[in-house]
C-alpha positions as CSV (number, residue, x, y, z in Angstrom):
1,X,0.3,-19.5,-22.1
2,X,0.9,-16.6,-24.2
3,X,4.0,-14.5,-22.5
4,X,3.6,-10.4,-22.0
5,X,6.3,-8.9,-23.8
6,X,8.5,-6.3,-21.0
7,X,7.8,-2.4,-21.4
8,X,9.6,1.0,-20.6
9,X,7.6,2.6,-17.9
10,X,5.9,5.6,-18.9
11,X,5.9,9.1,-18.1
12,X,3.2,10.4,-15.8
13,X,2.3,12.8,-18.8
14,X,1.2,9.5,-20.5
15,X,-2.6,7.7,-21.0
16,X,-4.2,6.8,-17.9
17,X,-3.0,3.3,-17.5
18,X,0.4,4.3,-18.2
19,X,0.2,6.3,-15.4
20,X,0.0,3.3,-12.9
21,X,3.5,2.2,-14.0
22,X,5.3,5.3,-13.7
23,X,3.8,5.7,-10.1
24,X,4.6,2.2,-9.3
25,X,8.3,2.6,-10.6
26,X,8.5,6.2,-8.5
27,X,8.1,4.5,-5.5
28,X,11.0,2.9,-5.9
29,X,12.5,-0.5,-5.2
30,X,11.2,-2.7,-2.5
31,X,14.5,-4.1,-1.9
32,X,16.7,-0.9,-1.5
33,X,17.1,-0.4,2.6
34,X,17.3,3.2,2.4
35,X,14.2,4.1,0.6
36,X,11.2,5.0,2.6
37,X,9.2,2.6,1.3
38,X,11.8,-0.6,1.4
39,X,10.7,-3.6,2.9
40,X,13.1,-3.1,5.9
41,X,11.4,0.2,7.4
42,X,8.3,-1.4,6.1
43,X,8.4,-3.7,8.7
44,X,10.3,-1.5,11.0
45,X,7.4,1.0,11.1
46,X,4.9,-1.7,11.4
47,X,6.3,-2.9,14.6
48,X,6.2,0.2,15.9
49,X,2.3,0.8,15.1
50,X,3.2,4.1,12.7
51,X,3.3,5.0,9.2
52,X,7.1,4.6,8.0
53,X,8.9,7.4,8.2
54,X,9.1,9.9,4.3
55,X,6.7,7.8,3.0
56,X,3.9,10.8,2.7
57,X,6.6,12.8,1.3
58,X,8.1,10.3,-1.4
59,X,3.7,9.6,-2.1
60,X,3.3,13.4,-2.8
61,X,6.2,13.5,-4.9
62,X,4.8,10.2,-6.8
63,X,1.5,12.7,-7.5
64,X,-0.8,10.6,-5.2
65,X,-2.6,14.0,-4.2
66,X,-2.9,14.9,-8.5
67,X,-4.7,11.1,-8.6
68,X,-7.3,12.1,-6.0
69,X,-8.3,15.2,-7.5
70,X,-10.6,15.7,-10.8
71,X,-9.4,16.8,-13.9
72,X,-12.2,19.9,-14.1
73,X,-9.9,20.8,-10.5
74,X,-6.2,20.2,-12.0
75,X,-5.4,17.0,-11.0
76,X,-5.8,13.4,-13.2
77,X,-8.5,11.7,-11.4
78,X,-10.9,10.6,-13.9
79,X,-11.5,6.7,-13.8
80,X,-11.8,4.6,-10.3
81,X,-9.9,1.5,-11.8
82,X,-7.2,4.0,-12.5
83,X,-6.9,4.9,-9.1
84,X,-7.0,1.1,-7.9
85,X,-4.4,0.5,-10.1
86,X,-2.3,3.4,-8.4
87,X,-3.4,2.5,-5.0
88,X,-2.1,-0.8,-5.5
89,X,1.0,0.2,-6.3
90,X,1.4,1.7,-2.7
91,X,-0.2,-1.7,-1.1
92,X,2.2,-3.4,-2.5
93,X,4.7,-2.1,0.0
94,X,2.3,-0.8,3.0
95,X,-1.3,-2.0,3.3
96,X,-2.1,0.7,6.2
97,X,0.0,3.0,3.9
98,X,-2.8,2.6,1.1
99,X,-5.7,2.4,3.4
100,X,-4.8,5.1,4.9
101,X,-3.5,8.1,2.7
102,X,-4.8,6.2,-0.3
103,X,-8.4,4.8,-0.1
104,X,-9.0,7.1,3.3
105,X,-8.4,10.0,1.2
106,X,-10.1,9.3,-1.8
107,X,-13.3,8.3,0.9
108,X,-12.9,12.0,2.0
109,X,-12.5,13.6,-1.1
110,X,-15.1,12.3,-3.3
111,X,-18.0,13.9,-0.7
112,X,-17.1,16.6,-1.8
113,X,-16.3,16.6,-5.2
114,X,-20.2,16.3,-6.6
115,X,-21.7,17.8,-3.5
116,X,-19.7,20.6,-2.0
117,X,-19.2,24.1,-3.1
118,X,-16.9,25.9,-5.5
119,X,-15.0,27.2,-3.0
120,X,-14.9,24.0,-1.1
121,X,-13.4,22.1,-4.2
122,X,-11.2,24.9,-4.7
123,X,-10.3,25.2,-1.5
124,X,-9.5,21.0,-1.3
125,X,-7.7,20.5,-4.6
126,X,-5.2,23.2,-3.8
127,X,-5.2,21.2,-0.4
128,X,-4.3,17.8,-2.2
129,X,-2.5,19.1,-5.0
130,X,0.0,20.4,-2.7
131,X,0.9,17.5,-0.3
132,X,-1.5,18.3,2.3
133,X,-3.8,15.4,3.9
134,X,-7.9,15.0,4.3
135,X,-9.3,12.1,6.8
136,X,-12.4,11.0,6.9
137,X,-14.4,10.2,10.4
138,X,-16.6,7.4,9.2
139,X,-20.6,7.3,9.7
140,X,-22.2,5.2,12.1
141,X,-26.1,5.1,11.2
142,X,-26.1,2.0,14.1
143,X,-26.6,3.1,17.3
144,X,-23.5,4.2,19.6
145,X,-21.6,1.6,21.5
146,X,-21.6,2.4,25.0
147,X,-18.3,1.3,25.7
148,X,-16.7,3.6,23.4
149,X,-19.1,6.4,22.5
150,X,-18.4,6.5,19.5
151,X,-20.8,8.6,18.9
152,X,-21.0,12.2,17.0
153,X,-23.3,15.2,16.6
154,X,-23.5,18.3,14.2
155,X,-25.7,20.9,15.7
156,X,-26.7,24.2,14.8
157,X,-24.6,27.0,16.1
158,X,-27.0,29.8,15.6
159,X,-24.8,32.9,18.0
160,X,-21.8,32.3,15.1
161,X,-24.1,31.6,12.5
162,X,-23.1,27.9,11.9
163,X,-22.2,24.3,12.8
164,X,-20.9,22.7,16.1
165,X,-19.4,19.4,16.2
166,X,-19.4,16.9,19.2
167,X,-18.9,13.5,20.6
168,X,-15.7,11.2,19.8
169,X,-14.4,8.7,17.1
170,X,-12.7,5.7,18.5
171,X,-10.8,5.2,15.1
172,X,-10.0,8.1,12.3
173,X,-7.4,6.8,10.0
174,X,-4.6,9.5,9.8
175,X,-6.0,12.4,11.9
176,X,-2.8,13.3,13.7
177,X,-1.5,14.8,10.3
178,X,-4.8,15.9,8.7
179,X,-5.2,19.4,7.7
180,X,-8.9,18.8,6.4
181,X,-11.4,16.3,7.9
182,X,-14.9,15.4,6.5
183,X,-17.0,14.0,8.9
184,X,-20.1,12.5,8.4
185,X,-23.0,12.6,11.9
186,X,-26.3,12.7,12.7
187,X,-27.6,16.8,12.7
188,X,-31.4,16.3,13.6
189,X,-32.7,18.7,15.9
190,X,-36.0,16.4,16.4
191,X,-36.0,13.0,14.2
192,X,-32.7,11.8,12.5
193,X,-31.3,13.7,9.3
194,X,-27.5,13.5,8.1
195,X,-25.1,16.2,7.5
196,X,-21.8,16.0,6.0
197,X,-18.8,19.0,6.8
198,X,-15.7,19.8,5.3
199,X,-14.1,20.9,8.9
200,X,-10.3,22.7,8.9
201,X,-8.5,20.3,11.0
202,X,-5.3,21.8,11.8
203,X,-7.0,24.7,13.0
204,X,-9.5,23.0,14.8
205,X,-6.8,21.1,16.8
206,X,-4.9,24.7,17.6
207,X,-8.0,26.0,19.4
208,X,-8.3,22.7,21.7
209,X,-11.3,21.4,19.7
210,X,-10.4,18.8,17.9
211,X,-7.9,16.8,20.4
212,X,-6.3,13.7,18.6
213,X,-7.2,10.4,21.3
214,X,-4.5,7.4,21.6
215,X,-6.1,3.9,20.8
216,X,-4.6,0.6,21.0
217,X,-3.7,-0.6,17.8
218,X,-5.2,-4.1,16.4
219,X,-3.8,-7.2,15.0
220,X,-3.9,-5.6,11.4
221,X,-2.7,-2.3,9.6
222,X,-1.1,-1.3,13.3
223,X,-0.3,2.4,12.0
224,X,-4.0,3.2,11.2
225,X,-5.1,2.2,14.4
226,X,-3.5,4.1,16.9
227,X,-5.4,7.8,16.6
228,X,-9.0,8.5,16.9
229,X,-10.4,12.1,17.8
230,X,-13.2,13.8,20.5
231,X,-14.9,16.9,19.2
232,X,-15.2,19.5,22.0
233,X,-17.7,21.3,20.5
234,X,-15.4,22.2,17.6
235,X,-17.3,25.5,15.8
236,X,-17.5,25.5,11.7
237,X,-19.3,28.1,9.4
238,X,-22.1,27.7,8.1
239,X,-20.2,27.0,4.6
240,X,-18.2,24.0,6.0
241,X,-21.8,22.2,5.3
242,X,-21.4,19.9,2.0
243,X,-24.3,20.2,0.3
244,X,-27.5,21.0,1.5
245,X,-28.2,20.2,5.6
246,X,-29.3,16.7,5.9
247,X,-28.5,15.5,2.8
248,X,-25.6,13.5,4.5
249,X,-27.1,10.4,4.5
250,X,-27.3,10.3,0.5
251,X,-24.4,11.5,0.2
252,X,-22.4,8.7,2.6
253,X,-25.0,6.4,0.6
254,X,-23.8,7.2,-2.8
255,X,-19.9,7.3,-2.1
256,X,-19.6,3.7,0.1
257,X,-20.2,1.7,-2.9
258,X,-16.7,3.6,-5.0
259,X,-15.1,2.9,-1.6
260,X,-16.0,-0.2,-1.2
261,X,-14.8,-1.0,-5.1
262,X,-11.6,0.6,-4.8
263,X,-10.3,-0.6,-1.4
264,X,-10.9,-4.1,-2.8
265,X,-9.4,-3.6,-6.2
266,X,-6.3,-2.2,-3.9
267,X,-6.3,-5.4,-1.8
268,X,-4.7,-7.3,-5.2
269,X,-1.7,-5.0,-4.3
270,X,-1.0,-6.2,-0.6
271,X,-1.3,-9.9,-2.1
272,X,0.5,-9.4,-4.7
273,X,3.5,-8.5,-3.1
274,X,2.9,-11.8,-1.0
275,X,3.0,-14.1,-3.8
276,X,6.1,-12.4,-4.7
277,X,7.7,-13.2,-1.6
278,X,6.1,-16.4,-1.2
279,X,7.6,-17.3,-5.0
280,X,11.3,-15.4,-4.0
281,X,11.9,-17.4,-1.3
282,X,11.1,-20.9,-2.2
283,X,13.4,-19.9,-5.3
284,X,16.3,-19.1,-3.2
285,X,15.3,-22.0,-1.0
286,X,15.6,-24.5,-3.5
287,X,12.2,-25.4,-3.6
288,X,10.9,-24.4,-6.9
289,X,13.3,-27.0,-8.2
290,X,12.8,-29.9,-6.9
291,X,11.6,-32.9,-8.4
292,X,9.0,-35.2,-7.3
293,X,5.5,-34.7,-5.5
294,X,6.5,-31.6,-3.6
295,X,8.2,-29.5,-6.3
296,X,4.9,-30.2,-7.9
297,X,2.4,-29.4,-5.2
298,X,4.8,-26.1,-4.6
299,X,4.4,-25.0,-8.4
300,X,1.0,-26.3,-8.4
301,X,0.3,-24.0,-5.4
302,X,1.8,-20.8,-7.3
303,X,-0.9,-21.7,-9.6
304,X,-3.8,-21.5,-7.8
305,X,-2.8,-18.3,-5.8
306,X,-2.2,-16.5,-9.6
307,X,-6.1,-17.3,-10.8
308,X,-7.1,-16.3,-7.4
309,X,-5.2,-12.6,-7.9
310,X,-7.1,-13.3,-11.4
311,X,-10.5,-13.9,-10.7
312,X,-10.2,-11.6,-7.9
313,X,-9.3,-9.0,-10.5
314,X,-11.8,-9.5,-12.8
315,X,-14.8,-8.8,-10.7
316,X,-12.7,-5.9,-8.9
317,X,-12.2,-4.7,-12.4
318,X,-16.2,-5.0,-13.0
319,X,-16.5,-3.0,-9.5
320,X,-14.8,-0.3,-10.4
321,X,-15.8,0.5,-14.0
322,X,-19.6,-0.1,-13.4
323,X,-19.4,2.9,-11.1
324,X,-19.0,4.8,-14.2
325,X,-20.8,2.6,-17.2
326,X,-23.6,0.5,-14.5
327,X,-24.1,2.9,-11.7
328,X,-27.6,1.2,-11.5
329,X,-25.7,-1.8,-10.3
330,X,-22.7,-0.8,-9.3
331,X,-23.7,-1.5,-5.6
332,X,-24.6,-5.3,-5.9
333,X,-20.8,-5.8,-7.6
334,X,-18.9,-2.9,-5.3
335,X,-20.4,-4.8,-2.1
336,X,-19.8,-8.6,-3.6
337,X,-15.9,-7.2,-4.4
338,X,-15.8,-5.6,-0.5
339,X,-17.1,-9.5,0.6
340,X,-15.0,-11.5,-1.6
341,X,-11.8,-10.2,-2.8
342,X,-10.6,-9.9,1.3
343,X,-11.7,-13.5,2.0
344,X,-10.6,-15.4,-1.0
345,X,-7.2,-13.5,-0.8
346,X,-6.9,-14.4,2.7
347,X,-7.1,-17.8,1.8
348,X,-4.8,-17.6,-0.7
349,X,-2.2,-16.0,1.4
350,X,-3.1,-18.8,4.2
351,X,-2.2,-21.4,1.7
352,X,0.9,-20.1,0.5
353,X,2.2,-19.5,4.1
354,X,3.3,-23.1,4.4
355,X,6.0,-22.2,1.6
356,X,8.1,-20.5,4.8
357,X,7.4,-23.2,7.3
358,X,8.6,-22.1,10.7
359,X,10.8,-19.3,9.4
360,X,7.7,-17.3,9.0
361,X,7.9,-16.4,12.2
362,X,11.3,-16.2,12.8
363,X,13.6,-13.1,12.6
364,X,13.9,-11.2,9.8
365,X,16.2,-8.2,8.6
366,X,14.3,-7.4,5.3
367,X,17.2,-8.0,3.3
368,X,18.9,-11.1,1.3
369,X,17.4,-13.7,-1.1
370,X,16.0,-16.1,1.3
371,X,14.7,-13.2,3.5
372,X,11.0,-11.4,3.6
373,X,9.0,-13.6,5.5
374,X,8.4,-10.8,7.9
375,X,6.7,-8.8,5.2
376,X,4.7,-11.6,4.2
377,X,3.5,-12.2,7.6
378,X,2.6,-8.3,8.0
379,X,0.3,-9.1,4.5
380,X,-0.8,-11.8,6.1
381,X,-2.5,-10.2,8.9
382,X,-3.5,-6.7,7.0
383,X,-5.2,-8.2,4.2
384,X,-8.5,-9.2,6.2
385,X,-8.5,-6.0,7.8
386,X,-9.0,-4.6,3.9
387,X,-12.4,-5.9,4.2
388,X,-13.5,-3.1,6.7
389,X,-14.1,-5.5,9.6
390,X,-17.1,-7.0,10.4
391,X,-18.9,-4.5,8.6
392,X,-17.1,-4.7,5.3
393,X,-17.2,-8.8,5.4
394,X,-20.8,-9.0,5.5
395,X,-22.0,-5.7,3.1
396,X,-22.7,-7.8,0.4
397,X,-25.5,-9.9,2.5
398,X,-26.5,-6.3,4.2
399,X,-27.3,-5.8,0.4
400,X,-28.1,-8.7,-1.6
401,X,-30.4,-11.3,0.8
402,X,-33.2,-8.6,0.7
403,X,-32.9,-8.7,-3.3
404,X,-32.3,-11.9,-3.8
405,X,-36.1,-13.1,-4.3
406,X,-36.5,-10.5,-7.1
407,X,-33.2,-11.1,-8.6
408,X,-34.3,-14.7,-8.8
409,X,-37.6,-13.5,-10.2
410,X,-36.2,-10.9,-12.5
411,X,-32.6,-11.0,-13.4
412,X,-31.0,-14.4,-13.5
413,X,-31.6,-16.0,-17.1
414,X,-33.3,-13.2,-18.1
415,X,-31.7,-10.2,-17.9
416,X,-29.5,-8.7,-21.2
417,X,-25.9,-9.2,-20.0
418,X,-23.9,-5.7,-19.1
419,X,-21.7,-3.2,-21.6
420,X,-18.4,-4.8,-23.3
421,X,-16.6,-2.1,-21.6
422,X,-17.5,-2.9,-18.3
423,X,-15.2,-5.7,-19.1
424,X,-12.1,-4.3,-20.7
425,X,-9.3,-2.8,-18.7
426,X,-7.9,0.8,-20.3
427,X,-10.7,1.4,-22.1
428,X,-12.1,4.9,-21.8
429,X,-15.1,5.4,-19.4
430,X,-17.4,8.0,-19.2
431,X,-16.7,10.7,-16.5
432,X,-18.2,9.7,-12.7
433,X,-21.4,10.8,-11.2
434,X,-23.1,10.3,-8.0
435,X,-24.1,6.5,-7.9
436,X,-28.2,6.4,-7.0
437,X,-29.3,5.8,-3.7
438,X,-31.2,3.0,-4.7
439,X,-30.3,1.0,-8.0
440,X,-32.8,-1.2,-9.1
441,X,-32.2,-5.0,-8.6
442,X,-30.6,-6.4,-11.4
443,X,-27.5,-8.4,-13.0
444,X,-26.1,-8.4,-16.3
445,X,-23.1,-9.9,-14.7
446,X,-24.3,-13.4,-14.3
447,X,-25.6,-13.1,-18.0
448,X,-22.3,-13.6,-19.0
449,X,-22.3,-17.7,-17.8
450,X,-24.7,-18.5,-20.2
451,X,-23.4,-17.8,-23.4
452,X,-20.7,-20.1,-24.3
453,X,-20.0,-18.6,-27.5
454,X,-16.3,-19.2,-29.2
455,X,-15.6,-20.7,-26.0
456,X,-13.2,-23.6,-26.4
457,X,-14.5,-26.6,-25.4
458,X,-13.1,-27.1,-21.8
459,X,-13.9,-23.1,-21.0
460,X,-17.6,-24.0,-22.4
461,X,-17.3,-27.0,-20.1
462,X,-17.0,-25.3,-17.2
463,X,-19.8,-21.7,-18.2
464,X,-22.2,-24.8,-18.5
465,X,-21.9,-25.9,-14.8
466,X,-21.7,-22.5,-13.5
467,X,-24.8,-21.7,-15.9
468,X,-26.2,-24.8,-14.4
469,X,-25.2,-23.8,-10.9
470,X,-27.1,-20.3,-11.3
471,X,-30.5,-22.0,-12.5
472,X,-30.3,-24.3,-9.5
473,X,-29.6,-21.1,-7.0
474,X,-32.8,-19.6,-8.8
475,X,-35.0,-22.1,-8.2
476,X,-34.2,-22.3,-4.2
477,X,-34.9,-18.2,-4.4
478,X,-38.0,-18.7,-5.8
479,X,-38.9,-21.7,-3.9
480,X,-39.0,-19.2,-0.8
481,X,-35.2,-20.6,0.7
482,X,-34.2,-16.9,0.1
483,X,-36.6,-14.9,2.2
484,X,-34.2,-12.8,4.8
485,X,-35.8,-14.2,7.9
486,X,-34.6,-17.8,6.6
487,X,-30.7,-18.7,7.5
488,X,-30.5,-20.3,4.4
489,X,-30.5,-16.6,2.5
490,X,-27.3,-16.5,3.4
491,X,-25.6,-19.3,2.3
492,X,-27.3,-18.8,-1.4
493,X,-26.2,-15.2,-0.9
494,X,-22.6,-16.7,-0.8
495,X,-23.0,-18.5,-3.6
496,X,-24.1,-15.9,-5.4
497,X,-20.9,-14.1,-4.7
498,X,-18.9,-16.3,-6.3
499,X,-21.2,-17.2,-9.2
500,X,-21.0,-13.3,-9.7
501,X,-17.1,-13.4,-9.8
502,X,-17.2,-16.6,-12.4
503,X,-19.4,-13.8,-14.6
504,X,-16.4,-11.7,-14.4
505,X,-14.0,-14.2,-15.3
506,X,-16.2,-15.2,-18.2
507,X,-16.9,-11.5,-19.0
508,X,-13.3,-9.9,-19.4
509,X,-12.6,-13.1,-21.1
510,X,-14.6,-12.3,-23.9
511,X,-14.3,-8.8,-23.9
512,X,-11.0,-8.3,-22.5
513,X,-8.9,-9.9,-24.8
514,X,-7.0,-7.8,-27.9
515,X,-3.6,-7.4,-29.3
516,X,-2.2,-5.3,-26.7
517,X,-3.9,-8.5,-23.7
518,X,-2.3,-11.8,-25.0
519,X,-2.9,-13.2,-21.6
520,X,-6.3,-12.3,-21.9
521,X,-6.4,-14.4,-25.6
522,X,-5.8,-17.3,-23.8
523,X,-8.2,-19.6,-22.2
524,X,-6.0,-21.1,-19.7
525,X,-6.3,-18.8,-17.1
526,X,-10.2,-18.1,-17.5
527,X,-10.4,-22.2,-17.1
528,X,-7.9,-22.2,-14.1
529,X,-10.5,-19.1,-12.9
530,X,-13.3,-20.8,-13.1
531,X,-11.8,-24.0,-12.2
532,X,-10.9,-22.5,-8.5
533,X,-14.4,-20.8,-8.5
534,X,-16.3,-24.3,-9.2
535,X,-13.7,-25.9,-6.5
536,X,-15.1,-23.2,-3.7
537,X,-18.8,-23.7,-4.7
538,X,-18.5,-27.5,-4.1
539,X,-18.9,-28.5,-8.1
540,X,-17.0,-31.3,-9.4
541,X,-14.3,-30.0,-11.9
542,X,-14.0,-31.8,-15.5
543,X,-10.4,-33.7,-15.6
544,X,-10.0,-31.6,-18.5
545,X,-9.5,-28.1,-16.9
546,X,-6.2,-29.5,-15.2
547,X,-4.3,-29.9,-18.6
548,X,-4.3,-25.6,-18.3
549,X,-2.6,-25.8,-14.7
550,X,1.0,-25.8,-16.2
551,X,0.4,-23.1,-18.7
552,X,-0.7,-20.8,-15.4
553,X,2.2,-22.3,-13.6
554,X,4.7,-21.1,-15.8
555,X,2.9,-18.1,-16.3
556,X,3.1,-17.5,-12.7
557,X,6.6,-18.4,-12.4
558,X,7.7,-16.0,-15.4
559,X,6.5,-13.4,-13.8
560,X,8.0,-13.7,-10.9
561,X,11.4,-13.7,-12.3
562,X,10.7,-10.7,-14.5
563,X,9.0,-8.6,-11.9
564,X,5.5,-8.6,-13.3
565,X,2.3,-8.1,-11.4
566,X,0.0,-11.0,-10.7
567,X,-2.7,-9.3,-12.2
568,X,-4.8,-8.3,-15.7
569,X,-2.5,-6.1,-16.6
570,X,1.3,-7.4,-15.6
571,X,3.0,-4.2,-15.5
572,X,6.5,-4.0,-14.7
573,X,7.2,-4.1,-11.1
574,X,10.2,-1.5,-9.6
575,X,11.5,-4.6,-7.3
C-alpha cells in the first residue's frame, strides 16, 4: 500500500483542512503529564466524573470558539467535515470533552445561526469568539417521563412583555459553566407548537432561576453527566425568541441531522486514539513481533480495526458534506452515520481489547511504554454513549423503515448516483443552509455499488455481491417484508445501513483518489472495506480479497509508528 509522505503542520491562517492539523498539534502531546489534556489527567478527571482541569482554556486558545462560528460572523466555520475533523482532534484525548464543548456547542449554535436575529448572532459570536460557553437543553417531542420530569415549557409572559421558562432537564451537558443556553420546549397555549430561545444563562442562574441540579453520572462520558437544570420560571424578552414563535420544531428538525453527522464523524477520534494505544502497547509488549499464529492474528487484528476507522470514515465523510451538496438526503446518511459509526466502532474497540488481556483493568499511571490501558478502557466505555443512547442507536430505523418501500420502489437501481464531491475530502463545498424538513426519499449513495468501472478485478468482485446484495434487499421491500408494522423492516433496515456504508467506500474510492490521496489510489483498503462490510452482512468473501490484508497491515502499523491518524486523511498526530 502506497505510504503518505510526513508534513509540517500548518498554520491556522492556512486552507481549511490545514486547519485540522494545526488544531490537533495545539493541543499538545498526549503523553506530556503536565499538559491539560495528557493522558494522565485525562483519566484523572474521568474518575472523578468532571471535565479535566484547563482543558476549556487550552480549547479556546486552540480557536475551538472561531470553528463554531461563521465566517459572515468572524470566525472560520464554513464546512461540517471541517469541523469533524477538528472535533476529532479533541476526542482523541477526551470523548465527553468533545461531546460536550465540541458537538454540544456546535448543537447550540447552529439554531441560531440561520434562524435567530442580528443581534442574536452578534450577540453569540462575540460570545464564542471570546472563550465563553453555550449548552444546549435538548428537545423531547415524546412525552415526559414521570420519574424524572423531564419535562419543559415556554410560555408567554405578557406583564414583561415576553417568555417564561419552566420545568427541569435531567441531563444538560456543560450547564454549570454556560453563559448562553438554547433551549428547545413545547410553547402551545392550546395544541402543541415549538419554540426555540436563546436564554442568558449566567444571569439567569444569579437571579435563582436557572438553578444547576446534581445527577448521577453513567457508565460513559462521566463529566457530561453530572449537571442537569430546573427552570423556576426563568423570565426572557420577547427577543430571546429564535425565529418566529413556534417555529421550534423545524428548526430542532433541520439542525439534528448536522448533529447527528458530526458527532459521528467525531467518534473516529475517540477510536482512533484506541487503536493507538491498542497498537503502542502490544509494541512495547513484544507482541507485534512475534512469530507464528498469534503474531499474525495480532497484526491481522490491527487490520481489520484500520478498514473499520476507514469505512466508518467514508460514510461519515458522505454525512457531513451532503449536508452542504445533498441536503435532500442528507438525513437518510446523517441518521445511518449516528446508527453505525458508534456500533461498528464499538465492536472494533471490543476486539482489540483482548490485545491488553487482564492488564486492562489493572492500575494505570498514564505514563511509560507498556502503559495506557486505562485510557483505552475510558474509550471503551464512551464510544457507545457517542451514539446518543437509545435514541441515537435506533434514528436511522426512526427514519428509514417508513421509506424503505418507496426507496425499494424508487431509488435502488434506479436512481443517478450522487455529486463527485460528496465524495472527496478537502474539496470546497458550497456554504450551509437549513437542511428541509422533509427530503424526499432517495439514494444516490447505493448507486455507487453498481458501477464497477476501472475497478480492478477483486474490488469489482466484491461491488458485484454488494450490487447483488442490494437487488436482493429490493425485492424483500417490494415483496411487502418492509412494511413498518412487520419486524422484519428492521432487520432489512440494518442491512441497508451497511450496504449504504459499502456505497461510501466504493464512492470516495472513485472519487477520492488524486495526487495529493495515494492511499486513496490504492484498492487495498476499499477491498479490505468492503471485505469487513460483506463479513458483517453474512456474504461469503472471495479468497482473493485476503491477498490486500498485509498491504493494510503494514499500512496500519506505519502509522502507528509515525503518529498518523487512522483515517482518510492521516494527518500528523502531536503524540
Amino acid at each position: 500500500m502506497t505510504r503518505t509522505g510526513p508534513g509540517a503542520v500548518a498554520p491556522v491562517r492556512a486552507g481549511d483542512d490545514a486547519r485540522v492539523g494545526a488544531f490537533e498539534a495545539a493541543l499538545g502531546d498526549p503523553g506530556d503529564p503536565a499538559g491539560p489534556l495528557g493522558r494522565a489527567p485525562v483519566v484523572a478527571a474521568d474518575r472523578a466524573a468532571r471535565l479535566p482541569e484547563g482543558a476549556a482554556a487550552l480549547l479556546h486558545e486552540a480557536g475551538l470558539g472561531a470553528e463554531l462560528v461563521p465566517r459572515a460572523y468572524g470566525g472560520r466555520f464554513h464546512r461540517t467535515d471541517v469541523l469533524a475533523g477538528v472535533l476529532r482532534s479533541i476526542a482523541r484525548r477526551d470523548a465527553a470533552l468533545g461531546l460536550g464543548l465540541g458537538v454540544g456547542q456546535f448543537a447550540a449554535a447552529v439554531h441560531v445561526w440561520p434562524a435567530g436575529s442580528r443581534p442574536q448572532r452578534d450577540e453569540l459570536s462575540g460570545l464564542l469568539l471570546r472563550g465563553g460557553r453555550i449548552a444546549m437543553a435538548p428537545p423531547e417531542f415524546a412525552q415526559a417521563n414521570g420519574l424524572t420530569q423531564n419535562r419543559v415549557r415556554i410560555s408567554r409572559d405578557p406583564g414583561h412583555h415576553g417568555v417564561r421558562v419552566f420545568g427541569q432537564k435531567a441531563v444538560i451537558p456543560c450547564v454549570d459553566g454556560a453563559e448562553a443556553l438554547v433551549v428547545c420546549a413545547d410553547s402551545g397555549e392550546r395544541r402543541s407548537e415549538w419554540s426555540a430561545v436563546l436564554l442568558d444563562a449566567e444571569a439567569a442562574r444569579e437571579r435563582g432561576e436557572l438553578v444547576v441540579t446534581g445527577h448521577r453520572p453513567a457508565a460513559g462520558l462521566r463529566a457530561l453527566t453530572t449537571a442537569g437544570a430546573r427552570f423556576e420560571g426563568l423570565r426572557a424578552p420577547a427577543s430571546a425568541l429564535i425565529g418566529e414563535p413556534g417555529g421550534g420544531l423545524a428548526q430542532a428538525l433541520s439542525v439534528i441531522p448536522l448533529v447527528h453527522g458530526v458527532r459521528a464523524s467525531m467518534a473516529l477520534g475517540t477510536a482512533d486514539a484506541a487503536l493507538h494505544s491498542a497498537v503502542r502497547f502490544a509494541v512495547a509488549d513484544g507482541q507485534v513481533d512475534r512469530s507464528g499464529p498469534r503474531g499474525r492474528r495480532l497484526r491481522g487484528r490491527f487490520a481489520d480495526a484500520f478498514a473499520d476507522l476507514l469505512l466508518c470514515d467514508c460514510l461519515a465523510l458522505v454525512a457531513t458534506r451532503a449536508a452542504h451538496a445533498l441536503p435532500e438526503e442528507a438525513a437518510l446518511y446523517t441518521a445511518a452515520a449516528a446508527t453505525l459509526v458508534p456500533r461498528v466502532l464499538g465492536e472494533t474497540l471490543h476486539d482489540l481489547s483482548v490485545v491488553f488481556g487482564g492488564r486492562l483493568f489493572g492500575a494505570d499511571t498514564g505514563q511509560g511504554a507498556r502503559a495506557g490501558h486505562a485510557l483505552f478502557e475510558k474509550h471503551l466505555r464512551d464510544l457507545p454513549a457517542l451514539s446518543g443512547g437509545h435514541a441515537g442507536a435506533s434514528v436511522f430505523h426512526t427514519i428509514v423503515v417508513p421509506r424503505l418501500p418507496v426507496l425499494a420502489e424508487r431509488a435502488w437501481l434506479r436512481q443517478a448516483p450522487a455529486p463527485a464531491t460528496v465524495f472527496r475530502p478537502g474539496e470546497d463545498l458550497p456554504p450551509l443552509a437549513p437542511l428541509p424538513v422533509a427530503g424526499r426519499a432517495g439514494d444516490g449513495l447505493t448507486a455507487a455499488l453498481t458501477d464497477a468501472g476501472d475497478a480492478p478485478e477483486d474490488l469489482a468482485a466484491l461491488l458485484g455481491l454488494l450490487a447483488k446484495e442490494l437487488g436482493g434487499l429490493r425485492d424483500a421491500c417490494l415483496q411487502g417484508r418492509a412494511e413498518s408494522a412487520d419486524p422484519r423492516a428492521f432487520a432489512l433496515a440494518d442491512r441497508y445501513m451497511l450496504l449504504l456504508a459499502a456505497g461510501a467506500v466504493a464512492g470516495v474510492w472513485r472519487h477520492g483518489r488524486g495526487e495529493d490521496a495515494p492511499l486513496l489510489a490504492d484498492p487495498s483498503w476499499a477491498v479490505a472495506c468492503l471485505a469487513r462490510i460483506c463479513g458483517r452482512l453474512g456474504l461469503p468473501v472471495p479468497e482473493a480479497a485476503r491477498r490486500h490484508r498485509p498491504a493494510v497491515e503494514g499500512e496500519a502499523l506505519d502509522r502507528a509508528a509515525r503518529r498518523r491518524s487512522f483515517d482518510l486523511y492521516g494527518i500528523a498526530l502531536a503524540g
